[in-house]
Phi, psi and omega in degrees: 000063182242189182284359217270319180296321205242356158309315162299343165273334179314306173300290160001283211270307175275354157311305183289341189287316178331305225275305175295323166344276191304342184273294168358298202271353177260004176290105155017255197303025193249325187320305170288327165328295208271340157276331138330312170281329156326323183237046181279306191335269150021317198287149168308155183306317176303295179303009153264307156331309170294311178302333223272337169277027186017077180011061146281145202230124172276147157295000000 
């Protein structure tokens, strides 16, 4: 159980992770997600404010 065993996997194991990775973030139904997070800089101060108290409201 050395590196001499589990070496030849390694490249593998990150190759499939690269991959799945990379479908992920190119999946369709994800889009709006990752353009949202795209433009939170962008957004007015108020409307961070908001997100950012996952629309809690003080008394």
């Amino acid at each position: 159980m050395s590196y001499e065993v589990y070496g030849p996997y390694i490249p593998v194991i990150m190759l499939v992770t690269f991959i799945a990775l990379f479908v992920w973030v190119l999946h369709p139904k994800n889009k709006k997600k990752f353009d949202d997070a795209a433009h939170l800089p962008f957004d007015d101060e108020g409307e961070q404010e908001d997100k950012a108290d996952n629309g809690r409201k003080e008394k």
